[in-house]
C-alpha positions, -999 to +999 in steps of 0.1 A: -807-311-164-785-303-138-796-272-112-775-259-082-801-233-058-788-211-037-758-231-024-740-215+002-707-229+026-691-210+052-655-223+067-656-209+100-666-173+097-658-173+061-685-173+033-669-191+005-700-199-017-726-174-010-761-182-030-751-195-060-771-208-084-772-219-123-781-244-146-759-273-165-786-277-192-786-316-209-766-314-238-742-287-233-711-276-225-711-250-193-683-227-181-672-227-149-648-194-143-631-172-117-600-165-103-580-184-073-606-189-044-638-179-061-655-209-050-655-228-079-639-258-063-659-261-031-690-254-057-684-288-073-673-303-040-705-294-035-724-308-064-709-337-061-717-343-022-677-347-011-691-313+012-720-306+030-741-275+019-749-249+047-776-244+026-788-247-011-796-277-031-785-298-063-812-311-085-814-336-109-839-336-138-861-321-109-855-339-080-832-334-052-800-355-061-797-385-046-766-406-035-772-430-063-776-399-088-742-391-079-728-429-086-740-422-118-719-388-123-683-381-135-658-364-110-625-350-116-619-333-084-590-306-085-566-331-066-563-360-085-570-392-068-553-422-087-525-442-071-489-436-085-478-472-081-505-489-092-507-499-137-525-475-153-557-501-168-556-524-136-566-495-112-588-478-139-609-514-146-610-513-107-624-483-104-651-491-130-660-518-112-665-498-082-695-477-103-709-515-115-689-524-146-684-558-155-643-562-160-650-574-194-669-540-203-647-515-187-618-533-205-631-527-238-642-492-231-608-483-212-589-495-239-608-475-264-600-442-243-565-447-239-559-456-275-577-425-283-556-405-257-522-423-274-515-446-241-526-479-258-494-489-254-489-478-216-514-500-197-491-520-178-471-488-165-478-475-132-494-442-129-462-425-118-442-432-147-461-416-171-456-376-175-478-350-158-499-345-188-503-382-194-514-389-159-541-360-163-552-381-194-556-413-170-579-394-147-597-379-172-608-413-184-617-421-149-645-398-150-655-411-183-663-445-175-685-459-172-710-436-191-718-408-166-750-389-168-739-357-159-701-347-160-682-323-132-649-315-138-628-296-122-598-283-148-595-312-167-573-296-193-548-285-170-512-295-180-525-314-214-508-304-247-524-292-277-532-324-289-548-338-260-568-304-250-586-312-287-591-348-279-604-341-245-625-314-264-639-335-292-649-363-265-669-335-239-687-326-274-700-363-279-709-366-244-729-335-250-747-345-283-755-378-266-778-355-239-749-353-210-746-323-187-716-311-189-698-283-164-661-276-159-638-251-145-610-239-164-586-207-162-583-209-203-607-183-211-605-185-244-610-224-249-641-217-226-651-192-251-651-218-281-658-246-267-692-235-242-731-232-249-731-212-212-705-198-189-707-191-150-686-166-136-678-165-100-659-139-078-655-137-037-675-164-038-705-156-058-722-158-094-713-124-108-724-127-143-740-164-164-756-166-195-747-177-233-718-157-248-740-140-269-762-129-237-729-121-222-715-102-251-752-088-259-752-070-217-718-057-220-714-018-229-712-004-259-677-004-280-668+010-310-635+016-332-632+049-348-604+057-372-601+092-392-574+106-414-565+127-389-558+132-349-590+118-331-578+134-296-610+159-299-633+127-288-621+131-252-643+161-253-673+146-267-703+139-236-717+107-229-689+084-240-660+070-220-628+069-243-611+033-238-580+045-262-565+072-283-537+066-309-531+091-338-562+088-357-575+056-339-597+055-309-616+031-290-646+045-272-677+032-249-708+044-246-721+059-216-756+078-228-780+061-252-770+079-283-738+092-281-722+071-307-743+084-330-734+120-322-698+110-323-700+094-356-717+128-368-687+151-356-665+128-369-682+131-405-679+168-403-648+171-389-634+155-418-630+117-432-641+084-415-623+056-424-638+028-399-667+027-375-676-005-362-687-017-327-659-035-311-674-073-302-660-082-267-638-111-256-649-134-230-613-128-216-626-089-211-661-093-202-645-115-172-623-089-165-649-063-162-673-083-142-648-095-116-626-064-109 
């Protein structure tokens, strides 16, 4: 496992990671979330040792993380780091090399990752020739290879097409059943949604909500759908519930006092037909939303 404690990093009088802590359990996928200048990056800067803590540490399966933990870890930092001149498999078998690869093993496992990313054919090219989301394929495989132990990645679906966001997908999910750490940022809230065990969410600098989605889903309030055969504009009047949403005979309503829903499903009963009650599940995209307004 993977721990950050109470990492914090000021820029001048600025705070721009105050406390923060989670875990990046072995084996799973973990969120990374928040808006521009939440910290997320400087987080992972962080993890990775590219900045000095103020204070806090990163552990690795229980020790403080060493230098030579961190040779063993894959990095996509949010500016990408590859040269643009340079052919695409030369400068990727060099950087292998760099982590202790044998040139004869990081050929055979770079050429496996480009073929599966569609650039079998594209290893002479230098970097700048291929598109935008080609060249975020390249660096992805840099953090791939050789087999990292934990995985930090900072947006690493940025700019890929649907295609590639599912092959990018499919491999994070084999380094997790194979017992890999795995944390990255992204702003696609939904793709963190399907694809995460955990999610971290970080505003002005600071964990503001983690947990599973169903933990996440399980601490948000209260929702439910109501729709009558008639005008459901009475609920407004009804205590201990905060209405989300009237429409005609629909309304969306959260519950403020422990009970109220039952109440309102009563004087909805008498009032005249119920059509639907159910509780309204909430989308990660809302529970962030909530949590970092």
């Amino acid at each position: 496992m993977l721990k950050v404690s109470g990492l914090t990093r000021r820029f001048g009088d600025m705070v721009a990671v105050d406390d923060v802590s989670f875990p990046v359990p072995s084996g799973g996928l973990t969120g990374f979330v928040g808006g521009n200048g939440a910290g997320k990056t400087t987080t992972m800067r962080m993890i990775m040792g590219v900045l000095a803590a103020h204070a806090g540490t990163v552990s690795w399966q229980g020790h403080e993380v060493t230098r030579e933990d961190r040779r063993r870890f894959g990095y996509m930092p949010e500016e990408r780091g590859l040269y643009p001149k340079q052919p695409i498999l030369d400068q990727l078998v060099y950087l292998a090399r760099l982590r202790g690869m044998t040139t004869a093993d990081a050929r055979r496992e770079i050429g496996t990752l480009l073929e599966r990313f569609g650039l079998g054919g594209r290893t002479k090219d230098p970097l700048e020739k291929l598109s935008l989301g080609n060249q975020q394929r390249v660096q992805i495989i840099a953090a791939l290879v050789p087999a990292p132990m934990a995985l930090i990645l900072d947006e690493p679906f940025s700019g890929l097409d649907p295609d590639a966001i599912e092959a990018m997908a499919d491999l994070l999910r084999e380094h997790a059943r194979d017992g890999v750490p795995v944390v990255f940022s992204s702003h696609q809230l939904d793709l963190v949604d399907r694809l995460c065990d955990r999610l971290v969410v970080m505003a002005r600098g600071r964990v503001v909500i983690q947990g599973t989605g169903e933990e996440l889903r399980a601490e948000a309030a209260l929702r439910y759908r109501l729709v009558l055969d008639g005008d459901a504009g009475w609920v407004r009047d009804l205590p201990g519930l905060h209405v989300r949403d009237v429409s005609g005979p629909e309304a969306e309503i959260e519950v403020v006092s422990e009970g109220a829903e039952q109440k309102l499903l009563s004087e909805a009963v008498t009032r005249g037909g119920v059509l639907d009650f159910h509780r309204v599940v909430p989308r990660l995209s809302e529970i962030y939303r909530e949590v970092t307004a």
